[in-house]
PATISE-691684 format. One record per residue: residue number from 1; residue in three letters; x, y, z of N, C-alpha, C in turn. Coordinates in steps of 0.2 Angstrom, whole numbers. Each point is the difference from the previous one (the first is absolute). Layout:
<atoms>
(atom NUM; 'ALA'; (X; Y; Z); (X; Y; Z); (X; Y; Z))
...
</atoms>
This chain:
<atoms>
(atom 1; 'UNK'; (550; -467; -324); (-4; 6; 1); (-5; 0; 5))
(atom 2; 'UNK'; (-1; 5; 4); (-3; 0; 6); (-6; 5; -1))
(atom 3; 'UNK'; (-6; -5; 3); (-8; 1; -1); (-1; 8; 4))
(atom 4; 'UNK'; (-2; 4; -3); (-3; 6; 3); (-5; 0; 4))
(atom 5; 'UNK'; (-1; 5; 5); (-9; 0; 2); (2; 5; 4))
(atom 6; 'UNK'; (-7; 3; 1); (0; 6; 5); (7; -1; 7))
(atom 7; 'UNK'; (-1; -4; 2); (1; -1; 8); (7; 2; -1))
(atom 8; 'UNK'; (5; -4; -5); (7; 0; -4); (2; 4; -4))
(atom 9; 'UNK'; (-2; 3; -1); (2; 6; -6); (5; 5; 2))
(atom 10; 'UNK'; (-2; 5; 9); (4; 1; 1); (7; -2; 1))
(atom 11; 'UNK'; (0; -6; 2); (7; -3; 2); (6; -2; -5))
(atom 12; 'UNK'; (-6; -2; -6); (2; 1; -5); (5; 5; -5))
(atom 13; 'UNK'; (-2; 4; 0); (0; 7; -3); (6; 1; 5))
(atom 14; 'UNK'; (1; -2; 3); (8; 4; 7); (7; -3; -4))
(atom 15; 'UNK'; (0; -3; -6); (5; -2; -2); (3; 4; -4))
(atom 16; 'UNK'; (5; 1; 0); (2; 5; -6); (-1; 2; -8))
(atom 17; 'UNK'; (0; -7; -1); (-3; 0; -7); (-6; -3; 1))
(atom 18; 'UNK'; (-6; 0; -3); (-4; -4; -2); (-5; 1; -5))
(atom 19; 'UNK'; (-4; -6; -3); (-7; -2; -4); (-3; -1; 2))
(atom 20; 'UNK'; (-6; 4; -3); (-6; -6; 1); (-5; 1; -5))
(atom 21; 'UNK'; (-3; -7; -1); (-2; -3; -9); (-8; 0; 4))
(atom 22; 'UNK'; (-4; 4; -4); (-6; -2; 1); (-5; -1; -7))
(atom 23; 'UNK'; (-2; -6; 3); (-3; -5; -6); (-8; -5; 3))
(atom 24; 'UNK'; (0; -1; -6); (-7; -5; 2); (0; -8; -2))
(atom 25; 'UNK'; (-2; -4; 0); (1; -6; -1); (-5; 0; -10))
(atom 26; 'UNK'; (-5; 2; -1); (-3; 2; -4); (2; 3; -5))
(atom 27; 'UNK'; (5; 4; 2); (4; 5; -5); (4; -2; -6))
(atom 28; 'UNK'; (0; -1; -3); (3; -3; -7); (7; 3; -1))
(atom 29; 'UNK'; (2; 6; 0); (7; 4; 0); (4; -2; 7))
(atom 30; 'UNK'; (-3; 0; 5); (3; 0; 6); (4; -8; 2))
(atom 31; 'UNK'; (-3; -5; -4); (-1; -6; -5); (8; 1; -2))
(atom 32; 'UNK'; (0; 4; -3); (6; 0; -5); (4; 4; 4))
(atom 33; 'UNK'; (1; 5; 3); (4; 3; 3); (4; -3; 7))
(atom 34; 'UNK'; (-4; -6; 3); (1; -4; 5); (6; -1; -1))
(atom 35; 'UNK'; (3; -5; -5); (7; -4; -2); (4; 5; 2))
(atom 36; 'UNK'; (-1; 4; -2); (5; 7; -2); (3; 5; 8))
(atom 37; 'UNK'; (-7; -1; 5); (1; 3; 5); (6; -5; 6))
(atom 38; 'UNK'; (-5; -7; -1); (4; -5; 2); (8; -1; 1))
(atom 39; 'UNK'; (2; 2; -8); (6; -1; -4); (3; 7; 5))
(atom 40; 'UNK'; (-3; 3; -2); (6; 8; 4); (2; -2; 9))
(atom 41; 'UNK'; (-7; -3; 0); (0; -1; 10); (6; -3; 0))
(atom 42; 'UNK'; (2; -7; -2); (6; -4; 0); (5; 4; -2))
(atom 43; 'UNK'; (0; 4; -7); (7; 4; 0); (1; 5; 4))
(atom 44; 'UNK'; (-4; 2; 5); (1; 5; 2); (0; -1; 8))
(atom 45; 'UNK'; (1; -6; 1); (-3; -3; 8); (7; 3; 2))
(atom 46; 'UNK'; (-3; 2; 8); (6; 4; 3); (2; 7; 1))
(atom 47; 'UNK'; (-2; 1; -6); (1; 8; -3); (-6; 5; 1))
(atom 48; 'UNK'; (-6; -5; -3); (-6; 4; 1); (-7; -6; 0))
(atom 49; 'UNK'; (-3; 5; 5); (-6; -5; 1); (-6; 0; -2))
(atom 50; 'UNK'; (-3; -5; -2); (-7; 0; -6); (-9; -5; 3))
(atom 51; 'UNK'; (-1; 3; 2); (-6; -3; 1); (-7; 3; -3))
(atom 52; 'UNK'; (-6; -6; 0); (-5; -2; -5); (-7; 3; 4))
(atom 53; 'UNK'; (-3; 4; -3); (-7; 2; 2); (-3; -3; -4))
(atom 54; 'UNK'; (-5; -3; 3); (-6; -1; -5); (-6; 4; 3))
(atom 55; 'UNK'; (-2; 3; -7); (-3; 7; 1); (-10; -4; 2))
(atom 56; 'UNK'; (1; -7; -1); (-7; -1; 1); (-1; -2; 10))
(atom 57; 'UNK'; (4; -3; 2); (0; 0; 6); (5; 4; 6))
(atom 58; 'UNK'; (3; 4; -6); (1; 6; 6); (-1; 7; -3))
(atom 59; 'UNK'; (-8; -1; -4); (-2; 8; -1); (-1; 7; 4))
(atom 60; 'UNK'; (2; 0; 6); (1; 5; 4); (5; 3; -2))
(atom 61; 'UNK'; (6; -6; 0); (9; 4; 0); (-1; 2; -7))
(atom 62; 'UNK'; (-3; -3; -6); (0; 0; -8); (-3; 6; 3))
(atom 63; 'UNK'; (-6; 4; 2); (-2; 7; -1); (4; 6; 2))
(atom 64; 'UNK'; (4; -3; 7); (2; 5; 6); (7; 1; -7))
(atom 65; 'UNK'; (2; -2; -5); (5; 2; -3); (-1; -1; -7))
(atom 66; 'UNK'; (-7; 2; -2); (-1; 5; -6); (-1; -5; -7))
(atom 67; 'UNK'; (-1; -6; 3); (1; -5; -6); (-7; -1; -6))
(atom 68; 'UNK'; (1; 4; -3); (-8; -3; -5); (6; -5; -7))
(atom 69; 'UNK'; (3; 0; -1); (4; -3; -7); (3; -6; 3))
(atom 70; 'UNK'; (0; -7; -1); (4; -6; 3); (3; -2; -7))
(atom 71; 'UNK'; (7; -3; 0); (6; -3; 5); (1; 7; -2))
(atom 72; 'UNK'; (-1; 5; 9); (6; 6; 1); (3; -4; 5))
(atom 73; 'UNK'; (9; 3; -2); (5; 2; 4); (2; 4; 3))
(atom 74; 'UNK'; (-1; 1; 8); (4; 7; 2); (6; -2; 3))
(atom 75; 'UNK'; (4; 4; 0); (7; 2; 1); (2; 3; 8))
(atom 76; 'UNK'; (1; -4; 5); (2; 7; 4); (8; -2; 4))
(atom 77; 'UNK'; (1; 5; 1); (8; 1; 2); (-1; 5; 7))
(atom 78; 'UNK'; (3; -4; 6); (1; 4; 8); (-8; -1; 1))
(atom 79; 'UNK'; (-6; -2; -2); (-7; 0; 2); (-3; 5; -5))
(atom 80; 'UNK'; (3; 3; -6); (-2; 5; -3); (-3; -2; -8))
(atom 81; 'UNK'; (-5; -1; -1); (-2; 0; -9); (1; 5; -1))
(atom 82; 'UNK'; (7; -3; -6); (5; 2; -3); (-3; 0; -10))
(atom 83; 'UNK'; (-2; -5; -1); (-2; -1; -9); (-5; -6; 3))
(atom 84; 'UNK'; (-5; 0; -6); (-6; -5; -1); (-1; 0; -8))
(atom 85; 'UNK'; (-1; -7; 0); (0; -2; -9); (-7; -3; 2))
(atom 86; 'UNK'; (-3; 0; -7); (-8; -2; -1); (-1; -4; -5))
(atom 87; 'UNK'; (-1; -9; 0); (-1; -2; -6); (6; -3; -2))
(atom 88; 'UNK'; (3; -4; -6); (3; -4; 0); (6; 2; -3))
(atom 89; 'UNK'; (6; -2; 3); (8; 3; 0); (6; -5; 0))
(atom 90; 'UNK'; (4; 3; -4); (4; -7; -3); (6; 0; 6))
(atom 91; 'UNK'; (2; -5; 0); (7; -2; 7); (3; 5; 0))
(atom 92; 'UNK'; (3; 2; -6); (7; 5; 0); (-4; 6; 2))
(atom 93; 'UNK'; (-4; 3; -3); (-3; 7; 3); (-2; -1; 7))
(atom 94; 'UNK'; (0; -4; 6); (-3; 0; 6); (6; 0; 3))
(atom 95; 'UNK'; (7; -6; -5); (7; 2; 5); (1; 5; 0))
(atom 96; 'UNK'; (0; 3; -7); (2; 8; 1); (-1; 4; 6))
(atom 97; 'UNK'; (-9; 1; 2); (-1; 3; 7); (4; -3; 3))
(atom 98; 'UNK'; (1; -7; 2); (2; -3; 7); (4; 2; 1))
(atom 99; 'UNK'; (8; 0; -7); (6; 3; 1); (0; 8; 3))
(atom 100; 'UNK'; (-5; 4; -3); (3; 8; 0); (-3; 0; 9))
(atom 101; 'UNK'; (-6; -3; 1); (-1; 0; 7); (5; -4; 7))
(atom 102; 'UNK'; (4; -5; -7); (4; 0; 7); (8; 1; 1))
(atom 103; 'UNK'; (1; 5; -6); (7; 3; 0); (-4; 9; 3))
(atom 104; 'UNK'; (-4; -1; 1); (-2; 8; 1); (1; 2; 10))
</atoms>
């Protein structure tokens, strides 16, 4: 999973599918949703791509995209936020996004 930060985001985001987890070290749920995020990157390497905000040391990019609730997930497909989940989500419902997003 590749580290986000302002400088990379856009280049980022130019893939056709993409993630990005944003989290805090602190955070207790985000704790818990890590395994989960980790798990999808690997099944999904190739397909779609995922990378890691941490909302304490890249609080600009956390603001510039609306973030008050962590571990959020946004979703974008062609550079576009497409779906954003908030708080803690099980594997199968995240594949689900991944799937309808990359059969769409």
């Amino acid at each position: 999973m590749q580290v986000i930060t302002s400088e990379n985001v856009k280049e980022f985001l130019s893939e056709k599918v993409a993630v990005l987890d944003f989290w805090a070290t602190w955070c207790g749920p985000c704790r818990m949703m890590s395994p989960i995020v980790e798990e999808l990157a690997a099944k999904y390497q190739g397909k779609a791509a995922f990378g890691s905000v941490n909302v304490d040391e890249e609080e600009p990019l956390a603001i510039s995209y609306g973030i008050s609730v962590i571990p959020t997930l946004m979703f974008f497909k062609d550079g576009q936020m497409v779906k954003k989940t908030l708080g803690l989500h099980s594997s199968s419902e995240l594949e689900g996004i991944l799937d309808e997003l990359l059969q769409a």
